[in-house]
C-alpha atoms as an extended CHARMM CRD file, in Angstrom:
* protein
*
       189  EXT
         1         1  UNK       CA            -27.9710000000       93.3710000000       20.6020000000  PROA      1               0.0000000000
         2         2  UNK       CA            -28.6340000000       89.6880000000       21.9590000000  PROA      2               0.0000000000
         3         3  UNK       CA            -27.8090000000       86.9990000000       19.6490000000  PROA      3               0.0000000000
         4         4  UNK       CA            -30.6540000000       84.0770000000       20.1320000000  PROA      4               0.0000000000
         5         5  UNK       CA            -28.3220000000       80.4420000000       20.6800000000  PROA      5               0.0000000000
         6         6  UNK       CA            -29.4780000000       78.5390000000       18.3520000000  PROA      6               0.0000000000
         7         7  UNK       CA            -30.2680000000       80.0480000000       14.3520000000  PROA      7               0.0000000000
         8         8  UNK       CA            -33.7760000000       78.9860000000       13.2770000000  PROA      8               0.0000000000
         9         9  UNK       CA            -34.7970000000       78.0750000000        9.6430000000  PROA      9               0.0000000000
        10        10  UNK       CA            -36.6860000000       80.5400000000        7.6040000000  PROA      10              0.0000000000
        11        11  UNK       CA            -39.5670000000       78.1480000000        6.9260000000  PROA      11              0.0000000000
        12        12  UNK       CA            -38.9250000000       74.8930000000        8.8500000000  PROA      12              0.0000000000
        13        13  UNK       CA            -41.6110000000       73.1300000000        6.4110000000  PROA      13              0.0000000000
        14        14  UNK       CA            -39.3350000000       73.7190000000        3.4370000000  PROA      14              0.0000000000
        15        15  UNK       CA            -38.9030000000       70.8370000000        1.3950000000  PROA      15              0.0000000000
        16        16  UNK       CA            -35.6450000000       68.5110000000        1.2650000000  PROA      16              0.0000000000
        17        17  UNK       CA            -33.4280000000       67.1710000000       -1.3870000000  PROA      17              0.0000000000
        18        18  UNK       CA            -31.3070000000       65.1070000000        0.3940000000  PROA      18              0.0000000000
        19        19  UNK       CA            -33.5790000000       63.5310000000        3.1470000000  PROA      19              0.0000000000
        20        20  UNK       CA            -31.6900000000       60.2010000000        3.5670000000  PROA      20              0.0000000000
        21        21  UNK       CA            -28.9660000000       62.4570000000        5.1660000000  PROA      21              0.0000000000
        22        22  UNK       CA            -29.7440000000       63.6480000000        8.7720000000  PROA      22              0.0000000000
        23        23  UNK       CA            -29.5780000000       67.0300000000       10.3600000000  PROA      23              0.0000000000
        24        24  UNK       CA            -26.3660000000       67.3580000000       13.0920000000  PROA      24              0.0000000000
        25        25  UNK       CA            -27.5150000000       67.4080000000       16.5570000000  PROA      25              0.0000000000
        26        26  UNK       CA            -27.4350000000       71.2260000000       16.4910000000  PROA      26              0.0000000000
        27        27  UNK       CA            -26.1390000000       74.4400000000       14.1770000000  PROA      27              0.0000000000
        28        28  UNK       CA            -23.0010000000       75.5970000000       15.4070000000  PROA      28              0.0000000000
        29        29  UNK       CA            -22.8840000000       79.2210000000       16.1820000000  PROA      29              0.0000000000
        30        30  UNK       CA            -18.7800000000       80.1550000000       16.4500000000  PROA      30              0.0000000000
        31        31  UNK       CA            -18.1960000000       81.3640000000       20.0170000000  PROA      31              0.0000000000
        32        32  UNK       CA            -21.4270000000       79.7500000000       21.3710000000  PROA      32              0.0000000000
        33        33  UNK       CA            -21.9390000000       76.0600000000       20.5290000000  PROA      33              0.0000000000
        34        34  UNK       CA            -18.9960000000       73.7310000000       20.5070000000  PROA      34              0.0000000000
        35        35  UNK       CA            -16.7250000000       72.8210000000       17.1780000000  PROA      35              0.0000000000
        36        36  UNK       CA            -17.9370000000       70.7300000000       14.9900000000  PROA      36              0.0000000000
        37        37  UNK       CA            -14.9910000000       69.1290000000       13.9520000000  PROA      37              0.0000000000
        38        38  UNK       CA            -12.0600000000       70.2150000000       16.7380000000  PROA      38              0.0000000000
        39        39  UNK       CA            -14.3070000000       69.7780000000       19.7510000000  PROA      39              0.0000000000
        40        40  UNK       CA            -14.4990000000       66.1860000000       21.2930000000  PROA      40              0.0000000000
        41        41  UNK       CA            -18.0900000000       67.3590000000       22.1590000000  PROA      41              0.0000000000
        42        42  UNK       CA            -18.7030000000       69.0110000000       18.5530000000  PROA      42              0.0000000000
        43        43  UNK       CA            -21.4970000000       67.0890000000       16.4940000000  PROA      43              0.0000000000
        44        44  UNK       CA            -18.9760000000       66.0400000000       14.0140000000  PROA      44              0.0000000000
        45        45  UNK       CA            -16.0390000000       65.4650000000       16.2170000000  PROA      45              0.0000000000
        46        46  UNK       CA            -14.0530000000       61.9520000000       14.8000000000  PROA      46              0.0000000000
        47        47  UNK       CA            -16.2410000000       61.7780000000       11.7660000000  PROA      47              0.0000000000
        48        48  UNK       CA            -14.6260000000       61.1940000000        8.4380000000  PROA      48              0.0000000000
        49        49  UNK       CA            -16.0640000000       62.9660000000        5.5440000000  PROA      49              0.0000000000
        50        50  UNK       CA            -16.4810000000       60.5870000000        2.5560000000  PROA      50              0.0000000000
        51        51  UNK       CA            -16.2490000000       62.4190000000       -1.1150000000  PROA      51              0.0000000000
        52        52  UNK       CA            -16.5930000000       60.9440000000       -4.1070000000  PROA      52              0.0000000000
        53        53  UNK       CA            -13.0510000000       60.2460000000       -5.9400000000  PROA      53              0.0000000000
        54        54  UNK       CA            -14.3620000000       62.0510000000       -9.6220000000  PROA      54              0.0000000000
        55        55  UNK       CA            -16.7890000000       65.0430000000       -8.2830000000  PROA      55              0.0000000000
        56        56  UNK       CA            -19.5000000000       64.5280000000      -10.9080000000  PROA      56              0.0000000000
        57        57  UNK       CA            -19.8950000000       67.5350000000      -13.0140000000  PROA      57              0.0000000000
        58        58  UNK       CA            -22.9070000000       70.5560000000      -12.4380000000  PROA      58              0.0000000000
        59        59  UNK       CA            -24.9590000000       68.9240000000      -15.2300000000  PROA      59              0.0000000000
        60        60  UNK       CA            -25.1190000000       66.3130000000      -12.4390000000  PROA      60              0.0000000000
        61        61  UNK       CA            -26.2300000000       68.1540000000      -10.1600000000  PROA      61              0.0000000000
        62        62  UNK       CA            -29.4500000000       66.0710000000       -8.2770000000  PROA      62              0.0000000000
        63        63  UNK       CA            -27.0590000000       63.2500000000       -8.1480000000  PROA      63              0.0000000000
        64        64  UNK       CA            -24.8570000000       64.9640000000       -5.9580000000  PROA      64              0.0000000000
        65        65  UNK       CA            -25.5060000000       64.0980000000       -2.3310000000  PROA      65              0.0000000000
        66        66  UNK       CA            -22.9940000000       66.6740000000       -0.8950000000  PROA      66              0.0000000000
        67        67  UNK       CA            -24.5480000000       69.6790000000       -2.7910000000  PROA      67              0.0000000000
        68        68  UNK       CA            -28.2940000000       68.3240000000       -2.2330000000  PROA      68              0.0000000000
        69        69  UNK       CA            -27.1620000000       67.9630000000        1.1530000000  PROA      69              0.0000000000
        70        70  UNK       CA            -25.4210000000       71.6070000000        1.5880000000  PROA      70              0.0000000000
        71        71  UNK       CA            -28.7230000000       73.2160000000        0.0560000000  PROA      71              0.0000000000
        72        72  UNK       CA            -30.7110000000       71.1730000000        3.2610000000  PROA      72              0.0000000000
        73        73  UNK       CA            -28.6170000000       72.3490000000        5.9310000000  PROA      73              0.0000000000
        74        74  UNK       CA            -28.5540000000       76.1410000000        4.0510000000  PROA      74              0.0000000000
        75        75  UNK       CA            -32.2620000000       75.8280000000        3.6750000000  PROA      75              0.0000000000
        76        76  UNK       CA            -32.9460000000       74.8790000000        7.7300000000  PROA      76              0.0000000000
        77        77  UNK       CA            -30.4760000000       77.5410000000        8.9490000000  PROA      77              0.0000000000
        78        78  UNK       CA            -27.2820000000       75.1560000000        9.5500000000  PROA      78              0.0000000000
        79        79  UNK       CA            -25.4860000000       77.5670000000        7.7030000000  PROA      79              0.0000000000
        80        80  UNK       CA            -21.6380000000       76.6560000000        9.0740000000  PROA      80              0.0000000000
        81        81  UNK       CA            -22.5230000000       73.2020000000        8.0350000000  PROA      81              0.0000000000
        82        82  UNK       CA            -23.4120000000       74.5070000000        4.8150000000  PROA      82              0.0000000000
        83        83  UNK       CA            -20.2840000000       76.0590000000        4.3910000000  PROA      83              0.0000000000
        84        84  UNK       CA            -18.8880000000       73.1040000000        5.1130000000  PROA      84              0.0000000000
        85        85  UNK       CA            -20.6380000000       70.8330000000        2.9530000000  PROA      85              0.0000000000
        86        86  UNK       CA            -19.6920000000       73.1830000000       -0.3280000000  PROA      86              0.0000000000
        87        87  UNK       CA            -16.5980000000       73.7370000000        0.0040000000  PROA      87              0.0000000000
        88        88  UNK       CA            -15.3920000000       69.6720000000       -0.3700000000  PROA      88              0.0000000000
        89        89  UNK       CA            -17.1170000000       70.3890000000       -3.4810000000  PROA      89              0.0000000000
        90        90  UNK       CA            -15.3130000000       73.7310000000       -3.7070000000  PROA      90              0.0000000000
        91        91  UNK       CA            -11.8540000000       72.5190000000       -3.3560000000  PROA      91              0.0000000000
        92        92  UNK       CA            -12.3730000000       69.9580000000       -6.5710000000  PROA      92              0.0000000000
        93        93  UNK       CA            -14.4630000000       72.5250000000       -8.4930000000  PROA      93              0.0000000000
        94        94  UNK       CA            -13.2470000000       74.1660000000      -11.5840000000  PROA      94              0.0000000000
        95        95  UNK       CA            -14.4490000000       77.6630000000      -13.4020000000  PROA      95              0.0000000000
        96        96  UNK       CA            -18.2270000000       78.4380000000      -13.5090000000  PROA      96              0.0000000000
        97        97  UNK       CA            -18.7190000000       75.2560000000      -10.6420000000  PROA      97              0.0000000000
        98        98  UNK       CA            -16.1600000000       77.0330000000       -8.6450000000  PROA      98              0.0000000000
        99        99  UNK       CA            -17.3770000000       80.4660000000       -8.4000000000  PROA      99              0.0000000000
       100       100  UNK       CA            -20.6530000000       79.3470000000       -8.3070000000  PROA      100             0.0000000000
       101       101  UNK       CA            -20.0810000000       76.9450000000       -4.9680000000  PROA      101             0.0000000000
       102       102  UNK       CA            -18.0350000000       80.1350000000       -3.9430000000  PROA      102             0.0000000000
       103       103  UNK       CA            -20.7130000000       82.2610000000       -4.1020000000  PROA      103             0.0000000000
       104       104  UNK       CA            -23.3030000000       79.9460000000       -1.8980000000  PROA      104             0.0000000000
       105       105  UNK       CA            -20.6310000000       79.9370000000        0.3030000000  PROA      105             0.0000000000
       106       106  UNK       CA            -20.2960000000       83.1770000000        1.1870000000  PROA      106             0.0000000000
       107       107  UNK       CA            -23.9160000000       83.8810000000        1.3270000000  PROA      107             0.0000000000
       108       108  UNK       CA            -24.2980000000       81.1960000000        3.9430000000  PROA      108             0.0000000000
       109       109  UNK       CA            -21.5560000000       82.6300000000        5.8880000000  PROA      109             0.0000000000
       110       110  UNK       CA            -22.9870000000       85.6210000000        6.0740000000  PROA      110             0.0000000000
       111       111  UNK       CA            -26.4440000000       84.3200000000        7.5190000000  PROA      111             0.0000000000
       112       112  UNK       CA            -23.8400000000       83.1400000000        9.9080000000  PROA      112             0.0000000000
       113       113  UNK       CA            -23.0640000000       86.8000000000       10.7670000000  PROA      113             0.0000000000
       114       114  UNK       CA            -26.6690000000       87.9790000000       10.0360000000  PROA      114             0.0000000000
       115       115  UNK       CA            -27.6310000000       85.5140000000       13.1480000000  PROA      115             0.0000000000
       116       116  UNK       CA            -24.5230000000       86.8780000000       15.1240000000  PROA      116             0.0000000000
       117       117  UNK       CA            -25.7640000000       90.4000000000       14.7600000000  PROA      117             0.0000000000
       118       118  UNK       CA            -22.0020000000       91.1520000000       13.1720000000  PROA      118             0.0000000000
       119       119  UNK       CA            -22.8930000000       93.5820000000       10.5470000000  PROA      119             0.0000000000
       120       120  UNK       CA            -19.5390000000       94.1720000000        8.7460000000  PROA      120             0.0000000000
       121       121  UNK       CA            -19.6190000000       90.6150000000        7.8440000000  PROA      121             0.0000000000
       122       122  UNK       CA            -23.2490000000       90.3250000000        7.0200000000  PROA      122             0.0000000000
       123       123  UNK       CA            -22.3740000000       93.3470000000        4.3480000000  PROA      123             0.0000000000
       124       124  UNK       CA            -18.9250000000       92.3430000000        3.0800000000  PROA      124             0.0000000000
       125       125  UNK       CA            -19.8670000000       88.0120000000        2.4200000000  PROA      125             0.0000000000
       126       126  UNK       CA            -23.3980000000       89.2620000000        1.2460000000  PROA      126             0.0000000000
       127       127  UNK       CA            -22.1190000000       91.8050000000       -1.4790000000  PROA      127             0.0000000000
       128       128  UNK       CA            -19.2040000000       88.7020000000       -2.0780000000  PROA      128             0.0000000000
       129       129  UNK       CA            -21.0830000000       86.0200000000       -2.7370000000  PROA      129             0.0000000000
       130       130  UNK       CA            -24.0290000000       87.8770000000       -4.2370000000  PROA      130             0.0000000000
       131       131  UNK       CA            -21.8470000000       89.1400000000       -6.5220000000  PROA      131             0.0000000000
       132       132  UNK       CA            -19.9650000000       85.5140000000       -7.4600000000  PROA      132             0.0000000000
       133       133  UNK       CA            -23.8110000000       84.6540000000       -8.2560000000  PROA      133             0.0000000000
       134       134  UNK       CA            -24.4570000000       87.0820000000      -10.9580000000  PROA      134             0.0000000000
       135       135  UNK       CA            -21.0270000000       86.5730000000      -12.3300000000  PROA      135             0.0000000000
       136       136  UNK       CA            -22.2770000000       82.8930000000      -12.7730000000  PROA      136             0.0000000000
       137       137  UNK       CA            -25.3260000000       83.9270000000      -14.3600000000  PROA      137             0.0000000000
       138       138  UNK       CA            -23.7010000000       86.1380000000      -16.9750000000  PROA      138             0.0000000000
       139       139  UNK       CA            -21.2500000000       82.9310000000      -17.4640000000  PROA      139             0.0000000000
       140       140  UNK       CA            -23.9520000000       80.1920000000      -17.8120000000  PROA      140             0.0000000000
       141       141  UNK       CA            -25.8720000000       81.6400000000      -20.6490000000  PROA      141             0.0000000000
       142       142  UNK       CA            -28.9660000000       80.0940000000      -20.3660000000  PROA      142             0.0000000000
       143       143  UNK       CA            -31.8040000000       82.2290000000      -20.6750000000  PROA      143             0.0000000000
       144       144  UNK       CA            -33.5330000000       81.3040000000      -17.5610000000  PROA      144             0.0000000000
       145       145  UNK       CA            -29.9450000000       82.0430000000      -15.2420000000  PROA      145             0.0000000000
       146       146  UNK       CA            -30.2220000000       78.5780000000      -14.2910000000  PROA      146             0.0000000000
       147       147  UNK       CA            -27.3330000000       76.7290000000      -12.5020000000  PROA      147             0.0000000000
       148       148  UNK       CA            -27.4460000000       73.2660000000      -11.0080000000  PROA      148             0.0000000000
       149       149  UNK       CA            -31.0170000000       73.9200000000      -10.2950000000  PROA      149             0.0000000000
       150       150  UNK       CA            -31.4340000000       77.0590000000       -9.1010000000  PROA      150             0.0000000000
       151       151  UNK       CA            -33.2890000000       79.9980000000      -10.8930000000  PROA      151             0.0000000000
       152       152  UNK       CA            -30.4240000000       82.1490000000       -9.6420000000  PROA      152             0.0000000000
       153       153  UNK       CA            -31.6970000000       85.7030000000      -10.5920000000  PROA      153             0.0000000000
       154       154  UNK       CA            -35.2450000000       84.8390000000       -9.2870000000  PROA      154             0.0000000000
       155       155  UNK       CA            -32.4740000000       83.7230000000       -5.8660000000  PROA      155             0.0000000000
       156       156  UNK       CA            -30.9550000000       86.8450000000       -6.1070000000  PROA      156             0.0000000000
       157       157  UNK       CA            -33.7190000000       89.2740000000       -6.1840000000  PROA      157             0.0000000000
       158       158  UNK       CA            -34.5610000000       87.4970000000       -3.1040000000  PROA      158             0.0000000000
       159       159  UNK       CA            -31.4550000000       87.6720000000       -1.4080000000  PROA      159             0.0000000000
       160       160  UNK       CA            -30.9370000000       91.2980000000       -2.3640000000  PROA      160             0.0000000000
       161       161  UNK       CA            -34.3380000000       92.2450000000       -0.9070000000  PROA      161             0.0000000000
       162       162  UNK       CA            -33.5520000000       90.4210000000        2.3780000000  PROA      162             0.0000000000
       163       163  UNK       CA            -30.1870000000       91.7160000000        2.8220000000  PROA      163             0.0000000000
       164       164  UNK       CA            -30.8880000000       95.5230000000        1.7010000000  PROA      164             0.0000000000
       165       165  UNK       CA            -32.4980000000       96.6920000000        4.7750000000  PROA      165             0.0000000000
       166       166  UNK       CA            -28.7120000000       96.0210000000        6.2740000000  PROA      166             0.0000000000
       167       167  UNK       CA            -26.8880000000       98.3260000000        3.8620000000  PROA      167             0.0000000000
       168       168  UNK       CA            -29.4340000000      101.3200000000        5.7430000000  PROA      168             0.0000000000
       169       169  UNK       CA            -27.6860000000      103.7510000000        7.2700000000  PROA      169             0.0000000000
       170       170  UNK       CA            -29.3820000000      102.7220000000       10.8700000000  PROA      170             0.0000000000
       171       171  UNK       CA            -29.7800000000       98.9650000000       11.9640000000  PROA      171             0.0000000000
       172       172  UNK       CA            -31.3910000000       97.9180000000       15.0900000000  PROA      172             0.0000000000
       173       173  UNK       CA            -32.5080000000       94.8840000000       16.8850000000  PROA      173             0.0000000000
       174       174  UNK       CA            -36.3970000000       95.4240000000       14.1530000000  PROA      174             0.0000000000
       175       175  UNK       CA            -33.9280000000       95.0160000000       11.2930000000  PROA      175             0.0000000000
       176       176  UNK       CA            -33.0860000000       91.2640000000       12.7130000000  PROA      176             0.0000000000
       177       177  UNK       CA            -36.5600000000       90.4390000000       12.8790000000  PROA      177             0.0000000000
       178       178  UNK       CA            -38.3090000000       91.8390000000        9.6840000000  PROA      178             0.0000000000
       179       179  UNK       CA            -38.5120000000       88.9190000000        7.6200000000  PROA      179             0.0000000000
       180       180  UNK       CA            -40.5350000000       89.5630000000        4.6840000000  PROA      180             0.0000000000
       181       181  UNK       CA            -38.6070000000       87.6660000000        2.4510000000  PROA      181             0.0000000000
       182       182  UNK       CA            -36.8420000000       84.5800000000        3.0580000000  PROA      182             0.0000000000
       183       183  UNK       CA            -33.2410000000       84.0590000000        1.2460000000  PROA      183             0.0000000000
       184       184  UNK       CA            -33.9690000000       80.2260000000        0.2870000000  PROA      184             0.0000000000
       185       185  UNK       CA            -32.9920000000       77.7490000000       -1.9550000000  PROA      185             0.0000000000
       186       186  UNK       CA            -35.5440000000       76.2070000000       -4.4780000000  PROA      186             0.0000000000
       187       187  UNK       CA            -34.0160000000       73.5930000000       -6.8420000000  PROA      187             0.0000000000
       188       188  UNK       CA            -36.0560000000       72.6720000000      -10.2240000000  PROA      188             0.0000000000
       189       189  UNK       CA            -34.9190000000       70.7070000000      -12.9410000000  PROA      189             0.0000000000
């Protein structure tokens, strides 16, 4: 199967929530587009990161530039970035925060692998982080499954819809493109 270059979002008209931040010059692809970070040519290559000293807590959540940012890049398919962008967050995160950054984390990772045809991957990070998700909903107890914006069981039945046709016993190049649903991130308050 031919992996395209360059990922493209699922809806490039999606909305932002961090649009002061801009996109990086292009969504790296590992094996196809240079390092971000370790590649004098990578998009990121000599930039320092800048976190805040006290990560503010999930209750805080649309004050928090690196998640609203990590939820833009998900959203328009810059799903290493993503990654990226969570887990600074991830590494000060405790409990419920933690599993819950965990969880986005893995999903984007495995658009990553969803993009790079790599099934295995796709299945494994799907089920992982999918799974991290609905741990965090039975943990939150809120009746609507709501975590730092996101409806997460109304983001799960989506996710599990778009990733189930990969769990078939026979994938082909039509299982790439068949997007009925699209796995993406709508924050509310």
């Amino acid at each position: 199967m031919d992996t395209p270059k360059q990922a493209k979002p699922f809806d490039p008209n999606w909305q932002r929530y961090c649009p002061q931040k801009p996109f990086p010059l292009y969504r790296h692809i590992p094996g196809v587009t240079p390092h971000p970070i370790r590649d004098p040519s990578g998009h990121s290559y000599g930039i320092e990161e800048v976190h805040d000293a006290e990560p503010l807590p999930p209750e805080f959540w649309q004050q928090n530039e690196d998640y609203l940012y990590g939820v833009d890049l998900y959203n328009f398919a810059y799903w290493w970035e993503a990654h990226e962008a969570w887990e600074g967050l991830w590494h000060q995160a405790e409990d419920t925060y933690r599993l819950f950054l965990q969880g986005l984390i893995q999903v984007s990772a495995s658009l990553i692998k969803y993009h790079m045809r790599m099934l295995r991957p796709l299945r494994t990070l799907s089920t992982a982080g999918r799974d991290k998700l609905r741990q965090v909903v039975v943990e939150c107890n809120n009746v609507e499954g709501n975590y730092m914006g996101l409806n997460l069981p109304a983001f799960l039945d989506t996710a599990d819809a778009f990733f189930a046709p990969f769990f078939a016993d026979t994938i082909s190049e039509i299982t790439y493109h068949q997007k009925s649903v699209k796995p993406l991130i709508l924050l509310k308050d």
